[in-house]
N, C-alpha and C positions, 0 to 999 in steps of 0.2 A: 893530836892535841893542838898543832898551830891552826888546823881547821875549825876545831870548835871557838877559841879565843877570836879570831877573823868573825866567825857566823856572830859572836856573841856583840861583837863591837857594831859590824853593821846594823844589828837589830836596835843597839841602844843612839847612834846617828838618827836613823831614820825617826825613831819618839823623838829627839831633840828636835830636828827636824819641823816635828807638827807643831811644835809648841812655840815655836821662834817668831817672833814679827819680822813682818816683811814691812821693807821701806822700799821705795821707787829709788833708783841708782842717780849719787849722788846726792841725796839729801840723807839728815840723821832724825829720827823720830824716837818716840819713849813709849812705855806701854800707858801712860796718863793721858796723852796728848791721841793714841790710837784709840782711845775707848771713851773720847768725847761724841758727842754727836752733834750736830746743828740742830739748833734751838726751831720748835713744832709751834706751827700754830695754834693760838688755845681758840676754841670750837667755840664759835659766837653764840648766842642764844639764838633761838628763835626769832624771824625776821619781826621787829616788831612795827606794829600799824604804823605808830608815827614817828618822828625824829626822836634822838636820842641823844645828838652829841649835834656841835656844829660844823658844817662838813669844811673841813681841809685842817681844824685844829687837829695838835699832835700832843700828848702828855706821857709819863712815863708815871705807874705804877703798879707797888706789889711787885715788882723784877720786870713787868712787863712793860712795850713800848707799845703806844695804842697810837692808831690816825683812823681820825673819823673823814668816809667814805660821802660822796657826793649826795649819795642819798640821804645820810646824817647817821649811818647804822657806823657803830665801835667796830673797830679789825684790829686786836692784841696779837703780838708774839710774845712770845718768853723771853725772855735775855739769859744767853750762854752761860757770864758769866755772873750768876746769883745764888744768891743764898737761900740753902739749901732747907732753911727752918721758916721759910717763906712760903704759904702757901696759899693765901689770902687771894681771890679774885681780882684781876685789876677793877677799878671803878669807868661804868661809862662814859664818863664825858669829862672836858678839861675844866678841872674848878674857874670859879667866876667868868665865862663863857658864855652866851647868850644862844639861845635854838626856836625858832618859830614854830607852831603846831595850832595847824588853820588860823586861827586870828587872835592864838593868844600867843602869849611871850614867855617863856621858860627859863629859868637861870639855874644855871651847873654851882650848887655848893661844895665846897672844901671837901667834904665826903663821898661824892660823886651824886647825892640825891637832887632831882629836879624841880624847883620850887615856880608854880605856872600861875599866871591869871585864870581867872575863872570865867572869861567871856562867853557867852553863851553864842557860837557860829552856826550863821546858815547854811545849812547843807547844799553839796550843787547836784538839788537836784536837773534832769533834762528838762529842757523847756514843751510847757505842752500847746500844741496847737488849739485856740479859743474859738467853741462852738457850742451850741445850744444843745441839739438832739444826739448829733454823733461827732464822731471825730472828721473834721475835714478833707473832702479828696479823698474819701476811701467807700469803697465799694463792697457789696455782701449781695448775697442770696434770698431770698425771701419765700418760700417757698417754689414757685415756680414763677417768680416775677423777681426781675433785675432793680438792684436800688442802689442808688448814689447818694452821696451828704456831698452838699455841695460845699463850697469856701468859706462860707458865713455862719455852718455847724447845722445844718437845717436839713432833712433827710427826704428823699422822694423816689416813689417805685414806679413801676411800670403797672398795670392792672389787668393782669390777663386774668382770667379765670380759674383756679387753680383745683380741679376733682379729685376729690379724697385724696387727696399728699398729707400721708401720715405725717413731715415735717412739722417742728413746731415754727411759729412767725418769728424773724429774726428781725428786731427795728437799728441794728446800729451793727458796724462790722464787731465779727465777734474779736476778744484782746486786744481788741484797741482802747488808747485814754486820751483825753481831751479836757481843759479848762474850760467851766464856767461861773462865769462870774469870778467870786475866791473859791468855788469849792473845784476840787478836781472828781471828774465822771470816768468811769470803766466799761466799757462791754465787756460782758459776761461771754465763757465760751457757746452760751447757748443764745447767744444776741441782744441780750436785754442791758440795758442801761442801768447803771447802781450812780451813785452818785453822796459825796458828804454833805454833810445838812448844816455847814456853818453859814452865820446871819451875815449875810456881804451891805457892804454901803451900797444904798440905794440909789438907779440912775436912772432917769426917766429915757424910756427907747421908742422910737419912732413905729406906728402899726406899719404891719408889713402886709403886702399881699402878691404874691411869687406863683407862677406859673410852670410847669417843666414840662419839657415836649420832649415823649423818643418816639421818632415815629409817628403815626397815626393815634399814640396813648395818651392820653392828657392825663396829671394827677394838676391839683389848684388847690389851694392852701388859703387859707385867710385867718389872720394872726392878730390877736391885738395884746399888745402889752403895757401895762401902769403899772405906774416907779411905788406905786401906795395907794392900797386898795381902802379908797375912804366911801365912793360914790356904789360902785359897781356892788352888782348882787354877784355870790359866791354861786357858781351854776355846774362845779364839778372837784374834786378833787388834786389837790393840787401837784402839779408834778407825775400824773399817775397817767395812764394809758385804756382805754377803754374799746367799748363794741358800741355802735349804736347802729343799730340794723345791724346789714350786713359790710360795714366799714370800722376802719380802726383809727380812732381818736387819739390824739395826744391833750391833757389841760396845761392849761400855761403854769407860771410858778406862783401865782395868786387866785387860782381855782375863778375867772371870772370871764374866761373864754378858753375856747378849744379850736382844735383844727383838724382837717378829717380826710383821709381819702372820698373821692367822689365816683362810685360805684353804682348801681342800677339796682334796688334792692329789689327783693319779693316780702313784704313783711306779713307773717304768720297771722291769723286775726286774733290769739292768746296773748300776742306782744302788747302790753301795754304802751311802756316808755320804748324799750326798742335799746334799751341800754344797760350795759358789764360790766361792771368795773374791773381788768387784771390786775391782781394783786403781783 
């Protein structure tokens, strides 16, 4: 009998046991104080594009303490000790506060909502390098003949002979982009130039006439350009690229001269004009 009463006591120590708080020796703790936790961070939204608060103010709402962060992004924690019928989101930013967002100006209202200027900011876009035909300093293939654009955006090949290369002609490196005038130009991945069609202010530019030497190959160019086509006859398409024989034409940007590689043609006796137009 004193065995069973002994078994029966140890069984109910050992449940008491599991259910007791343990405190670190030396100090007194309570089961309130054990089954607090420290206060969580509340999970920011989404990084947003632009500012949002001004960065190193600090405000405290909704239970929560917010400091806005270098970048201008809100970082809330919850406070410990809050109420608990609280559950309202803290607001972004520290009312009456000021936050810049590209070149406008934004003010933090009592509510947390951002009241901004409406400035209209230009984009930064990269700077593009200004040239005529292709983009500067950069080189391409051309079927089996080597071509450079030179500093000034002006493009020139080598003239070998090129026997059935199913290649198409490539006149500018291909993905590259380059300023003219106001409009900005693209090489296409298949080497052709595109280009925007906005009306730039007109500048009268000097004729040009440019030589390039590789080697024993001459290509010669002779360029004429007018700021305003009042005198000259229109004598090709403007902007556009052509055949005339067996060379490739570019027209200037008032259709009233062109420039050509200088090739050794054979011309067929069906050839009238001797001339393409690429679309």
């Amino acid at each position: 009998m004193m065995w069973l009463l002994f078994a029966a006591l140890l069984v109910f120590a050992r449940h008491a046991d599991c259910g007791a708080l343990r405190c670190p020796e030396g100090s007194s703790c309570t089961a309130e104080e054990e089954s607090k936790a420290p206060p969580l961070p509340v999970p920011n939204n989404p990084s947003p594009r632009e500012a949002e608060c001004q960065p190193g103010s600090e405000w405290e709402s909704n239970c929560h303490s917010c400091k806005c962060s270098e970048a201008g992004i809100a970082e809330c924690l919850k406070q410990a000790a809050c109420d608990k019928e609280v559950s309202a989101d803290p607001i972004r930013c520290k009312p009456n506060t000021t936050v810049e967002r590209d070149c406008n100006t934004c003010i933090c209202l009592e509510g947390g909502l951002g009241l901004c200027t409406l400035k209209s900011c230009a984009k930064n876009d990269p700077e593009l390098p200004s040239g005529e035909d292709c983009a500067p300093e950069t080189s391409w293939r051309n079927k089996c003949n080597n071509c450079w654009c030179s500093s000034t955006g002006y493009g020139y090949c080598t003239l070998k002979g090129c026997i059935n290369d199913p290649e198409p002609s490539r006149h500018c490196a291909p993905n590259t982009s380059w300023r003219k005038d106001c409009n900005i130009c693209h090489c296409t991945s298949q080497g052709r130039p595109v280009c925007t069609l906005m009306k730039c202010r007109e500048n009268t530019r000097p004729s040009l006439a440019e030589i390039y030497e590789d080697n024993s190959e001459h290509v010669q160019r002779s360029m004429g350009r007018s700021a305003v086509n009042t005198t000259k006859a229109v004598i090709c398409v403007a902007n556009r690229m052509f055949i005339k024989d067996c060379n490739t034409c570019w027209c200037n940007e008032d259709g009233t001269s062109f420039y050509c590689t200088r090739r050794v043609c054979t011309i067929p006796d069906d050839d009238q004009d001797g001339q393409k137009v690429l679309v």
